[in-house]
C-alpha positions as CSV (number, residue, x, y, z in Angstrom):
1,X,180.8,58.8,93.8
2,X,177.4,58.5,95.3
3,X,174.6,57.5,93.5
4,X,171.0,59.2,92.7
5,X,169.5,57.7,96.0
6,X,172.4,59.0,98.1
7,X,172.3,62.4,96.5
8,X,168.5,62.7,97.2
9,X,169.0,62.1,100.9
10,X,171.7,64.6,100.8
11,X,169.8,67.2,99.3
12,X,166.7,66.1,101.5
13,X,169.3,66.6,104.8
14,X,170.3,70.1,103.4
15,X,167.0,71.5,103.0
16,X,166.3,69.8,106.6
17,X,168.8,71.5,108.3
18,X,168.5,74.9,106.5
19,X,164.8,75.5,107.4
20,X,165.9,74.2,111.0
21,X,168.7,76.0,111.9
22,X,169.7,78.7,109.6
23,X,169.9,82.6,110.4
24,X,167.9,84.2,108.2
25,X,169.6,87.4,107.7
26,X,168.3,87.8,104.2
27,X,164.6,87.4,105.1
28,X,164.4,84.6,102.5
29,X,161.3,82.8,101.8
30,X,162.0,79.2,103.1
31,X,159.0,78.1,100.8
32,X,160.3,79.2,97.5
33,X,163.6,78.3,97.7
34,X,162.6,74.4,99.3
35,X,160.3,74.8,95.4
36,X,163.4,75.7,93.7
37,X,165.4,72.9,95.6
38,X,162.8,70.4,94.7
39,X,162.7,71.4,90.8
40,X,166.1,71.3,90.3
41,X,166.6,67.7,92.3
42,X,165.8,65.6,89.6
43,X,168.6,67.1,87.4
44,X,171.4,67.2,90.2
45,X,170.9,63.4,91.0
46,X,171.9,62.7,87.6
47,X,174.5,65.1,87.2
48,X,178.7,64.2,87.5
49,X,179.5,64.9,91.1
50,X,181.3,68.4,90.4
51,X,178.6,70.2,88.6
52,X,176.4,68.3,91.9
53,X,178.4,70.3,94.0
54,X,178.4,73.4,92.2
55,X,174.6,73.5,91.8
56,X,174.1,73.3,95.9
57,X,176.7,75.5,96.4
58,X,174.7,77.7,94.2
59,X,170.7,77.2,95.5
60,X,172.9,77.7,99.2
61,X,174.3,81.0,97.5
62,X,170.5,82.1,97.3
63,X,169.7,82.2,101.2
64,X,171.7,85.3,100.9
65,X,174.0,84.8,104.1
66,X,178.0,84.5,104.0
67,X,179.7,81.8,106.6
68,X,177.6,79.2,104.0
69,X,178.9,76.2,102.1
70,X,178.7,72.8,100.6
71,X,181.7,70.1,100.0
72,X,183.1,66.7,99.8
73,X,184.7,66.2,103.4
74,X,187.8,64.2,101.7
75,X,188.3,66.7,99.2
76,X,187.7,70.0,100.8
77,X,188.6,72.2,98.3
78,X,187.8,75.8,99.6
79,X,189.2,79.4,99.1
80,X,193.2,80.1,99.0
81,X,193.2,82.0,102.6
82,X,192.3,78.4,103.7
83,X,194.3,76.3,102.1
84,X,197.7,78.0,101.3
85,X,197.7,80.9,103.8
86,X,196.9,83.9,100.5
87,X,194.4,85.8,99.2
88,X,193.9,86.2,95.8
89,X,192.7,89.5,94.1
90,X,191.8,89.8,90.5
91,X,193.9,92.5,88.3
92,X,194.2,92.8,84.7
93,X,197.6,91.9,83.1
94,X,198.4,92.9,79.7
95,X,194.3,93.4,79.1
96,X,193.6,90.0,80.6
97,X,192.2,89.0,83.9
98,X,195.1,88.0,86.5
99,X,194.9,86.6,89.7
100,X,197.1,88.7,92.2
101,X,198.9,87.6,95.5
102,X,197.1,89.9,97.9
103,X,197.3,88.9,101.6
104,X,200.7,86.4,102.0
105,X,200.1,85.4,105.8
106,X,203.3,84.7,108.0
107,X,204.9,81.1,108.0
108,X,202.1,79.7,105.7
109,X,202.1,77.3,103.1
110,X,202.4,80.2,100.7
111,X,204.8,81.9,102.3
112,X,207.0,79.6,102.7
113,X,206.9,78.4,99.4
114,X,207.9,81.8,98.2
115,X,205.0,83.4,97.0
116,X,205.1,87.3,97.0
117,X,202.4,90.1,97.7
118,X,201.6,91.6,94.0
119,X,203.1,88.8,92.2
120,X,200.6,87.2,90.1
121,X,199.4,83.4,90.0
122,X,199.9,81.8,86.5
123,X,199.1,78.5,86.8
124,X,199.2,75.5,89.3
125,X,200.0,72.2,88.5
126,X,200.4,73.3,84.8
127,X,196.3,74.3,84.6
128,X,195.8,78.1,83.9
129,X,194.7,80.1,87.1
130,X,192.0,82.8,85.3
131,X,189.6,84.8,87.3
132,X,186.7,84.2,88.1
133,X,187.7,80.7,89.0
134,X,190.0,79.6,92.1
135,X,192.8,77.5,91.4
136,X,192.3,74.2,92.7
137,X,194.3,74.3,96.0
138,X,193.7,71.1,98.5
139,X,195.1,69.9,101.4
140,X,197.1,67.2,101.7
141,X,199.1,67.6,98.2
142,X,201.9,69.5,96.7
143,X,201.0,72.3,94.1
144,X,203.2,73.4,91.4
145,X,202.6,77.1,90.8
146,X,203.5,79.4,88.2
147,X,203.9,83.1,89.4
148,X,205.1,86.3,87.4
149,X,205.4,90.1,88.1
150,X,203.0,91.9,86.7
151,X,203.7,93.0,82.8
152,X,206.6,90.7,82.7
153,X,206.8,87.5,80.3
154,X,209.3,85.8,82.8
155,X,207.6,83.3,85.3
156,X,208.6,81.4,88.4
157,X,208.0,78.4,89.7
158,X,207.7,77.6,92.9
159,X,206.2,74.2,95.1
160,X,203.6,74.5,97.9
161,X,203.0,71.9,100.0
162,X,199.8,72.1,101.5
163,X,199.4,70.0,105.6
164,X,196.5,67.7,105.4
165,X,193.3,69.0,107.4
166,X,189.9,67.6,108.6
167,X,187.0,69.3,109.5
168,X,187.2,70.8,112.7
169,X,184.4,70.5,115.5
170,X,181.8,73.0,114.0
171,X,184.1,74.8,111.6
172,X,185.4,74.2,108.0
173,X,189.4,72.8,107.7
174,X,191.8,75.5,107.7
175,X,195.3,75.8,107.8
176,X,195.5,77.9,110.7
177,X,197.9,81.2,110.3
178,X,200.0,82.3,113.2
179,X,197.4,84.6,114.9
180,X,199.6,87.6,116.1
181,X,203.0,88.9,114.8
182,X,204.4,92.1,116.1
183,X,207.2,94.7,115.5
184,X,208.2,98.5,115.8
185,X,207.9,100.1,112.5
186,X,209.7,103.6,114.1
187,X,210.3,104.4,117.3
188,X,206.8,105.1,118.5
189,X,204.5,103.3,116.2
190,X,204.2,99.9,116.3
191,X,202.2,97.2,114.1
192,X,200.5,94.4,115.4
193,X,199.1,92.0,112.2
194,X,196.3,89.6,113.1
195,X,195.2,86.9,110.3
196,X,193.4,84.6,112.4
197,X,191.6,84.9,116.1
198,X,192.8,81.6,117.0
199,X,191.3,79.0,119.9
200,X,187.9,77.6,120.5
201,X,187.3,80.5,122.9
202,X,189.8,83.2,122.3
203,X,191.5,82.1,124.6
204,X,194.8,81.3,123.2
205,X,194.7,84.5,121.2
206,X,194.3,86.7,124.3
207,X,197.2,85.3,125.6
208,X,199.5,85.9,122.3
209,X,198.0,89.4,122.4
210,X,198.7,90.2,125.4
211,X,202.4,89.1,125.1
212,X,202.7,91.0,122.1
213,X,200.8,94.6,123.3
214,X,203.4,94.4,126.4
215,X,206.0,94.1,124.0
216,X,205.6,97.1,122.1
217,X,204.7,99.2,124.9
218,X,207.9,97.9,126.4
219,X,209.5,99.3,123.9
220,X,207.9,103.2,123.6
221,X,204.7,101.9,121.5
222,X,202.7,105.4,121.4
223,X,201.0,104.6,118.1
224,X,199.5,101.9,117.0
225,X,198.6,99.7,113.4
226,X,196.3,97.1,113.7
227,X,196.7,95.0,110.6
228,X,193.1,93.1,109.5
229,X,193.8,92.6,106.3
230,X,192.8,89.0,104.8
231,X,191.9,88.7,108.3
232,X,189.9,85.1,108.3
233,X,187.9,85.9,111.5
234,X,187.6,82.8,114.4
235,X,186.9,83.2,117.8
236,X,185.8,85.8,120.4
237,X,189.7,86.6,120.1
238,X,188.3,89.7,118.6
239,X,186.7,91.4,121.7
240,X,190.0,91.0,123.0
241,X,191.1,92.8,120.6
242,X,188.5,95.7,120.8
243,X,189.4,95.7,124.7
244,X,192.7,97.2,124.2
245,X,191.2,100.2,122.1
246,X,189.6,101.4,125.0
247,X,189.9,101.6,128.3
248,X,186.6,100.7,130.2
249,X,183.6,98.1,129.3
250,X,181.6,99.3,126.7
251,X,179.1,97.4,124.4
252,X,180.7,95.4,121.5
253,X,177.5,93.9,120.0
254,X,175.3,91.7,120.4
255,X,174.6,87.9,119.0
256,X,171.3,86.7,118.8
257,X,169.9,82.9,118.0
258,X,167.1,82.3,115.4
259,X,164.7,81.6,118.0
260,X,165.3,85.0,119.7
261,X,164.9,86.3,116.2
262,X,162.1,84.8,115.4
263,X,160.0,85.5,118.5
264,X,161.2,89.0,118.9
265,X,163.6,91.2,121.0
266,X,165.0,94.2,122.0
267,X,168.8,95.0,122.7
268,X,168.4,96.2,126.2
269,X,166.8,93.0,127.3
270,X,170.1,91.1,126.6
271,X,172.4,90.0,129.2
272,X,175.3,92.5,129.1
273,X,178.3,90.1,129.1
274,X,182.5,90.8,129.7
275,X,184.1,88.8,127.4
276,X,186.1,86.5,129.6
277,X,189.5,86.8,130.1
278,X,190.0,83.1,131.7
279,X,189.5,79.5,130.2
280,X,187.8,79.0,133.9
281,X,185.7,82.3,132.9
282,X,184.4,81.0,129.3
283,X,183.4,77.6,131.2
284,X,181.2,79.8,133.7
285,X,179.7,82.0,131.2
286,X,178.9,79.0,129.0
287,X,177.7,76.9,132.4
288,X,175.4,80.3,132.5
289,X,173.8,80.1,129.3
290,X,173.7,76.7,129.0
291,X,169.8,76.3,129.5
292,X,168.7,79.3,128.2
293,X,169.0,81.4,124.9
294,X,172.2,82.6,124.4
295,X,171.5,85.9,122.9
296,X,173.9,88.6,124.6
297,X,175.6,91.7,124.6
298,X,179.1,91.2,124.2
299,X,181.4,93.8,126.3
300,X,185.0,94.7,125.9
301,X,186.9,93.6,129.6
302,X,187.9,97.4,131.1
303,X,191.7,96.9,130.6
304,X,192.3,100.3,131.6
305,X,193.8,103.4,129.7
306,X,196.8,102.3,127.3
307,X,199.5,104.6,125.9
308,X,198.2,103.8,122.2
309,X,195.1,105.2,122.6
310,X,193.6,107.9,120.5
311,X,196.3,107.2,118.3
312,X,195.2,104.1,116.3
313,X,195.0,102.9,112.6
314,X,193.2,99.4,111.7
315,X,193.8,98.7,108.2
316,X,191.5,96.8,106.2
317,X,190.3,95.2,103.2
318,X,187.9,93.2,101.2
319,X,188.9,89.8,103.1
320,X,188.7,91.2,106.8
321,X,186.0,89.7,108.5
322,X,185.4,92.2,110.8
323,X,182.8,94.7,112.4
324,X,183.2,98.2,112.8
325,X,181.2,99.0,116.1
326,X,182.4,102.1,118.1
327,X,184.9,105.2,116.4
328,X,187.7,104.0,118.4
329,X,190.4,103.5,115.5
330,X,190.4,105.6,112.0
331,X,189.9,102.4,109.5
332,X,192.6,102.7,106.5
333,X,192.1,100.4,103.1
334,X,189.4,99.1,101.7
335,X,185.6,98.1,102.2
336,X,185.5,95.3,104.6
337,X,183.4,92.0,103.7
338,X,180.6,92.4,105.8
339,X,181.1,88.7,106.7
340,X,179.8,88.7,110.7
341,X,177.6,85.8,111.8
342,X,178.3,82.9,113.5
343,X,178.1,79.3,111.6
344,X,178.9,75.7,112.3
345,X,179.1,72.5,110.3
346,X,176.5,69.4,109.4
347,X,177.2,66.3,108.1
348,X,174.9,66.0,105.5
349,X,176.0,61.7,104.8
350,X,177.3,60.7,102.1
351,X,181.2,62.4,102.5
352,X,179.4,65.5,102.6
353,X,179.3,68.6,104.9
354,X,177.4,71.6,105.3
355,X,178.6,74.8,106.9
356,X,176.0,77.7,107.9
357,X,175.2,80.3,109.8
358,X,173.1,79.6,113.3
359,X,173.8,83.2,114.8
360,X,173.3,86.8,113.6
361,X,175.6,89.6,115.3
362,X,174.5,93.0,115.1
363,X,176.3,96.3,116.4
364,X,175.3,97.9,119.6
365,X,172.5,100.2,117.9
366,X,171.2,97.5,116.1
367,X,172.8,97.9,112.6
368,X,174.8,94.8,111.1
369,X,177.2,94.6,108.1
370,X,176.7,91.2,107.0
371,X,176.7,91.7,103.4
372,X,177.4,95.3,103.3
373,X,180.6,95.7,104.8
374,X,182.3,98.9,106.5
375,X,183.6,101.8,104.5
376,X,187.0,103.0,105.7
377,X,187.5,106.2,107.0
378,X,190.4,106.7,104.7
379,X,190.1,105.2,101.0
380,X,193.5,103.5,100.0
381,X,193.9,101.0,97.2
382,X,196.5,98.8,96.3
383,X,198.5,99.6,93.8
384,X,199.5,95.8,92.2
385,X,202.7,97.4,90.6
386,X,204.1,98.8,93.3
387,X,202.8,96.1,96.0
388,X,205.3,93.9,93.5
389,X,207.9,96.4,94.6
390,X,207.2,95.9,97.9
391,X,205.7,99.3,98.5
392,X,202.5,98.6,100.9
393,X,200.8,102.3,99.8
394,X,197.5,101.3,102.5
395,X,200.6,100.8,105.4
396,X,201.9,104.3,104.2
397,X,199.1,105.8,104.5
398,X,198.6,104.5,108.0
399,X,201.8,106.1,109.1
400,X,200.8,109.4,108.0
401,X,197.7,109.5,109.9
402,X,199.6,108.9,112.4
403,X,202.0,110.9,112.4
């Protein structure tokens, strides 16, 4: 528990990093939300430390940028993608608010626990689990969770043990999915999911990509499913990605610092960069930009023509963190989050971090998403009965475009 003198330096440290270092996507006015900060200060010194937390989490909510957060670095109590490896989509039960397994990522907590896509979440730890509230899912302990199918009475319990995480270098703690799983869903089309763009620099997930792309073209891959769904985002993993959906470089999009933005640019200016496909590559590109801004245009590496191309279906939803640049896959779901810029983590004192976004990433014509997401090309819900059943009606759908 800190006390009133601690809190004021941690709200002094917040509103000293925010006007220093935060993107201001949502053309805020620094000056009226610092007034707002400084009314409400008096109030949230005194206040017990959850509704302390709450309250920044809130004036943070007002800069109008995702990637942004406030919490106790020994507690870190964040979203359910993070913790237990699910997301969690609200549905109404029996004319009452439910949450719903969405997005159960491969070998996660979750997962291996038990927990189902389109069961719903009763409880955990014997407290009801009622939308709009998360559950309170931490790292480090062992969760008792109620689930049920929906418009049953019946429950079932199941135990999640959750690793313990810190903070990582610049980034909230995370129990990291496995990045890539693969298989053959016929005998041409083949599915590649992707939760997580794991390693600092992509790295790591190139290589897992690459292993897994040969695979299924080993085996008469003609078709491809790229699965983004409850995708959590990460590293430059993703212009990997994006390489294999074309053939030669073309412009990804472009990141650009606050100082670019505030002095002024245009795209074509910006150093047109490959992504890397090395570790030696990243430490020369980074050696580059070391002394100068490092506002670029991002390029996809020329991997040459693949059998899959023309033929491919990224399906999607309201937890994949990902852009839309170029019409080089027919999107299938749901409305994307819109969540694209880059962020990092401060230690505010006091057991208390910060995490917020330092970068803006727009798409080669200038347009970004942050906030507004990508329609799909083809509209597919989720039906929570029949996800329960195991019927994936956004994965069917994929198949018949393809086909």
């Amino acid at each position: 528990m800190t006390d009133e003198t601690q809190r004021l330096a941690v709200i002094s440290r917040v509103k000293t990093l925010v006007l220093k270092h935060h993107f201001n996507i949502g053309n805020v006015d620094y000056g009226e939300w610092c007034r707002e900060v400084d009314q409400q200060s008096a109030t949230l010194t005194a206040a017990d430390e959850g509704v302390f937390e709450e309250s920044i989490r809130a004036l943070l909510a007002k800069l109008k940028s995702s990637h942004t957060n406030f919490y106790a670095t020994d507690v870190n109590s964040t979203r359910p993608q993070h913790v237990i490896g699910a997301t969690l989509r609200s549905v109404i039960d029996s004319g009452s608010p439910r949450w719903m397994f969405l997005n159960v990522f491969e070998d996660s907590p979750a997962a291996r626990a038990g927990a189902v896509p389109g069961h719903l979440l009763v409880s955990v730890d014997g407290i009801p689990a009622i939308p709009p509230v998360f559950p309170a899912l931490r790292f480090g302990q062992d969760h008792q969770v109620t689930t049920k199918l929906p418009g049953q009475q019946e429950t079932r319990n199941i135990a999640i043990t959750v690793p313990q995480r810190k903070t990582r270098k610049g980034r909230p703690p995370l129990i990291e999915p496995k990045s890539v799983s693969h298989r053959m869903l016929t005998p041409r089309v083949g599915i590649l999911k992707v939760p997580f763009f794991s390693g600092s620099f992509g790295i790591r997930f190139s290589k897992l990509l690459k292993a897994a792309v040969e695979d299924l073209k080993a085996k008469g891959c003609d078709r491809l499913i790229i699965d983004l769904r409850g995708c959590l985002g990460g590293s430059l993993g993703f212009a990997n990605l994006v390489s294999y959906l074309c053939a030669d470089q073309i412009p990804i999009g472009y990141d650009v610092t606050r100082k670019r933005l505030q002095r002024g640019y245009t795209s074509t200016e910006l150093p047109r960069v490959p992504m890397p496909e090395t570790k030696a590559g990243v430490l020369l590109c980074l050696a580059r930009f070391a002394v100068q801004d490092k506002s670029l245009m991002l390029l996809t590496q020329g991997l040459g023509r693949q059998p899959f191309h023309g033929h491919i279906v990224m399906l999607v939803n309201e937890f994949t963190k990902f852009a839309k640049d170029k019409k080089l896959a027919t999107l299938v779901g749901e409305k994307t989050m819109g969540n694209v810029l880059g962020s990092t983590t401060f230690n505010v004192g006091n057991g208390y971090t910060l995490y917020m976004p330092i970068v803006g990433w727009y798409s080669p014509n200038g347009n970004y998403t942050e906030g507004s997401g990508v329609q799909p090309d083809v509209l597919v819900d989720i039906d929570p009965d029949a996800l329960a059943r195991g019927s994936d009606a956004q994965l069917n759908r994929a198949l018949d475009v393809l086909q």
